[in-house]
N, C-alpha and C positions, 0 to 999 in steps of 0.2 A: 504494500500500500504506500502509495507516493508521500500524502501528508493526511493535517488531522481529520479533514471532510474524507479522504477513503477510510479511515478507520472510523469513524461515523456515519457512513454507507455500510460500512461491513456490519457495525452492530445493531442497525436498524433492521438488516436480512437477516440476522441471527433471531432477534426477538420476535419477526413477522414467521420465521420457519419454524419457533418455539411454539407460538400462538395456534400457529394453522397444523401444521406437521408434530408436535409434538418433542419431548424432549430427547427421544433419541437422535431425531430427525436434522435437529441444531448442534447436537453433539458431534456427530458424522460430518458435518457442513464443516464446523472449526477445526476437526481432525485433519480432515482434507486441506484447510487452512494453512494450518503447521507442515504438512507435507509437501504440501506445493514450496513453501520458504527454505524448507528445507534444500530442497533439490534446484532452486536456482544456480545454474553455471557462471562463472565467472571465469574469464579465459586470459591470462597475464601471457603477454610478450615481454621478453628476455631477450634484446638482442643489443647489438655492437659490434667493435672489430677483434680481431683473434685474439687471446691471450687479457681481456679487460677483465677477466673472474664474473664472468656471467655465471655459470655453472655455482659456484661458491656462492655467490649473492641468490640464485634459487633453494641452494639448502641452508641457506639461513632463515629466508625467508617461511621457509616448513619447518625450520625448529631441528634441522637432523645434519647430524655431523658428516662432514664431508667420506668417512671411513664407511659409513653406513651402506650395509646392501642396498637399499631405496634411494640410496644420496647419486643426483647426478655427476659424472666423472668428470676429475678437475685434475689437473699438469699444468705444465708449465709450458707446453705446447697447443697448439688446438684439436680440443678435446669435441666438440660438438661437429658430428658429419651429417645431422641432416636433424629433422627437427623435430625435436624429443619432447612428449608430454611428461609432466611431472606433477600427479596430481596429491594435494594436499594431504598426509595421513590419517586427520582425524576428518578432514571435510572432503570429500570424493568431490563436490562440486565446485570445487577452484583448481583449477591448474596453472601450476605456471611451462611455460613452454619456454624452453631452451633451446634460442634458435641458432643456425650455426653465423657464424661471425662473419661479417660484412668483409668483402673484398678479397677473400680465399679462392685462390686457384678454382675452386669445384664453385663458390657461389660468389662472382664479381658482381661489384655494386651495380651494373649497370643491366644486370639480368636476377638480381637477388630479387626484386619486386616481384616476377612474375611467381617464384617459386613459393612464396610466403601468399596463404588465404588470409588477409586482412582483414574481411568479413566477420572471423571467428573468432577476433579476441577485441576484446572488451578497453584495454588501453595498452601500451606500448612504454616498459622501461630500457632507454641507450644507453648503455655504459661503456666508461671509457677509461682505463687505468692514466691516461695524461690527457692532453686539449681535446676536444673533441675536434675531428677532422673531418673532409668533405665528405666521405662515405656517408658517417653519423648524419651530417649534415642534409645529403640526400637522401638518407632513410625518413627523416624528419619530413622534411618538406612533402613526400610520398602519403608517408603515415596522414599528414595538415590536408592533402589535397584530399584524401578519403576522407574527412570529417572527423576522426579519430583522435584520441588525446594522447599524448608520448609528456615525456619527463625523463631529462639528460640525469644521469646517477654518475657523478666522478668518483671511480670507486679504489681502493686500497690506499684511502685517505691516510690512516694508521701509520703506515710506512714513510706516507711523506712527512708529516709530523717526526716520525720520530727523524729522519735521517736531517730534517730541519732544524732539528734540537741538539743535530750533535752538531751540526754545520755553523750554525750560526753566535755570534759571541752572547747577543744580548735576546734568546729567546723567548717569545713571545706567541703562546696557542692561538689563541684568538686572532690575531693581527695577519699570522701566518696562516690561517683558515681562511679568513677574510680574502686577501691576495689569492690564493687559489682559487679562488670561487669567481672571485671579480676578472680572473683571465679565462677561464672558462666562460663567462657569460660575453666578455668583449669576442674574444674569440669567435663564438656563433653568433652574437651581433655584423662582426664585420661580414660573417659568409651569409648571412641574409635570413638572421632567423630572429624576429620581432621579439620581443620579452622572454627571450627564455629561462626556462625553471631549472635550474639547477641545485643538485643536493651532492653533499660532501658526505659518503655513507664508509664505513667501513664494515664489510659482511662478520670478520670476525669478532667484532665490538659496534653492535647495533642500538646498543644502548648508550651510545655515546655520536657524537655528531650529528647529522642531518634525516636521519632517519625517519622520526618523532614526526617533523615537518612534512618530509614524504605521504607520510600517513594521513596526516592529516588533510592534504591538498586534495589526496585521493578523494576521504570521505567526503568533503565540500563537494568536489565535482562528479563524483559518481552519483547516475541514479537512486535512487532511495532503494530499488529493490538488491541493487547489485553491492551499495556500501554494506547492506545486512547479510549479503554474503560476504562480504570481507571484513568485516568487524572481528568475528568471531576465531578466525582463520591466523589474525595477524600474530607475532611473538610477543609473550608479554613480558615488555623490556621497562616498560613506566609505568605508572598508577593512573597516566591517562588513558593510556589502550585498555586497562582494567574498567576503567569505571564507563566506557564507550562500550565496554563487554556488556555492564552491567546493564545499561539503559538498553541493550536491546534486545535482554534474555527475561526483559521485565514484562513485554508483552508474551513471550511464549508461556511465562510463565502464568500469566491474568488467563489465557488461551487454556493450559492444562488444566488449571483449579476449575473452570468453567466446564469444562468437560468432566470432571469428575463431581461437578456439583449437580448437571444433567443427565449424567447415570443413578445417583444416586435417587432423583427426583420418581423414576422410573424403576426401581429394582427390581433386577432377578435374582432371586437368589444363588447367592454366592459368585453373579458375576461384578457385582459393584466393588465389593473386594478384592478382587483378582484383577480388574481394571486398574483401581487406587495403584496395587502394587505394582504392577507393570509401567504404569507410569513414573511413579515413585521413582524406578530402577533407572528408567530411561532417564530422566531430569536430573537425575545424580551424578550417571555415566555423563551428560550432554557438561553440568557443570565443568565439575574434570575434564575434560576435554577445552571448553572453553578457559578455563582461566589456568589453564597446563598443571593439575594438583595431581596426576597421577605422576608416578614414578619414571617413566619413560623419558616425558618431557619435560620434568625438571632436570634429569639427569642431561636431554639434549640441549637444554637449554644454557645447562651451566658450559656444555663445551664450546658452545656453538658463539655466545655473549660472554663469556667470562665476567656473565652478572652472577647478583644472588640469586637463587631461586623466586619463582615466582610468586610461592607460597608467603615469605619473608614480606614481600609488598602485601601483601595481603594484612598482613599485620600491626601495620603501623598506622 
């Protein structure tokens, strides 16, 4: 539901199919509610030139450490020969795709277009381990002419920081982030790309630089049905993505109680029970999953960010 007039249509169907249909009948309507949000797709492009850590910046972005059987293959060579789905572990309906890297032997920029279906994803991140260059440049403008959103990612920020920290007398984070950003943005300014978005990310410390911001851009501009696919999905690295988690598990959750208040309304015996608790089970698993409390994903999480645990924010 786009804003608050669809979820004020929705509950106006819900209490006209209560009235007329009865309360199984409204029960089933909002199940199917929840399923449909559930299974919304969201299709992420990952693409740039050879060697920028695309592959690395999609399994951070799924929370899974690059050693991982599921972790898309990362070197120090180019590792992506054709275009790899990578779909989300705890959400099947986001993928990010790993596309192979602009200007290679097998896909030059000037035939990469044809080979990539534009159609089937949802927005476009370029990364670039230094300036962004004309390839980037042209993938950009391609992505602009389809109507499509892109967002340049200068990524193994990390690296430049530190080797900036040894290099320089009178070191300064901020100022030397600052500077990189701001030749990045002149950069694609001069090659003909109006306000570009630039983020300074580092995949293996996501909880640190330009990430947060990324996130955020996304939410603002993504559809309403497509950001509540990506809400739930994203790594919990701050107490904003938490609390973004929570505002949107707060309808599924009005959505469950509702359902179990419209079985109840109706009993059969011993199914209102066994409802309660199947829901129960799923809401609990769905939590965990969302705010990363099971065991898996804090463990991926700590290799992946070399943050605290997720749980830890949770706490304070």
């Amino acid at each position: 539901m786009e804003n608050p007039t669809d979820n004020e249509a929705f509950l106006k169907e819900i209490r006209e199919d209560l009235r007329n249909n009865g309360a199984a009948s409204a029960a089933t309507k909002i199940q199917e509610y929840l399923d449909q949000q559930n299974n919304i797709p969201l299709n992420i492009g990952i693409t740039g030139e050879s060697g920028s850590g695309k592959s690395t910046f999609v399994n951070a972005f799924r929370v899974i450490d690059n050693r991982d059987e599921r972790a898309a293959p990362t070197g120090c060579v180019e590792t992506t020969s054709q275009f790899s789905p990578y779909t989300h572990p705890k959400y099947p309906n986001v993928t990010l795709w790993d596309l192979p890297g602009v200007g290679t032997t097998k896909f030059p920029a000037d035939k990469y277009m044809k080979h990539v279906g534009f159609e089937k994803f949802d927005f476009f991140i370029i990364i670039s381990e230094t300036l962004f260059k004309e390839n980037d440049v042209k993938l950009a403008q391609e992505i602009q002419r389809m109507g499509k959103k892109f967002y340049f990612v200068r990524s193994k920020i990390d690296q430049d920081s530190h080797n900036a920290e040894r290099s320089q007398r009178e070191f300064n984070a901020e100022s030397t982030l600052a500077r990189i950003r701001e030749n990045c943005i002149q950069g694609l300014q001069k090659q003909g790309i109006e306000s570009p978005q630039v983020f300074l990310v580092s995949s293996f410390k996501l909880h640190h630089y330009d990430f947060h911001q990324l996130q955020e851009i996304l939410e603002r501009e993504l559809p309403a049905q497509k950001r509540n696919a990506l809400q739930p999905a994203l790594p919990n690295i701050n107490r904003g993505i938490i609390e973004k988690k929570k505002e949107v598990l707060k309808t599924t959750i009005m959505c469950q109680a509702s359902i179990s208040a419209l079985i109840a309304a109706a009993p059969v015996l011993g199914l209102s029970f066994a409802a309660d608790l199947a829901s129960l089970v799923i809401a609990i698993k769905m939590y965990q999953d969302a705010f990363g409390l099971d065991s898996e994903s804090l463990q991926n999480l700590a290799k992946c960010c070399g943050a605290a645990p997720a749980s830890s924010l949770l706490l304070h």
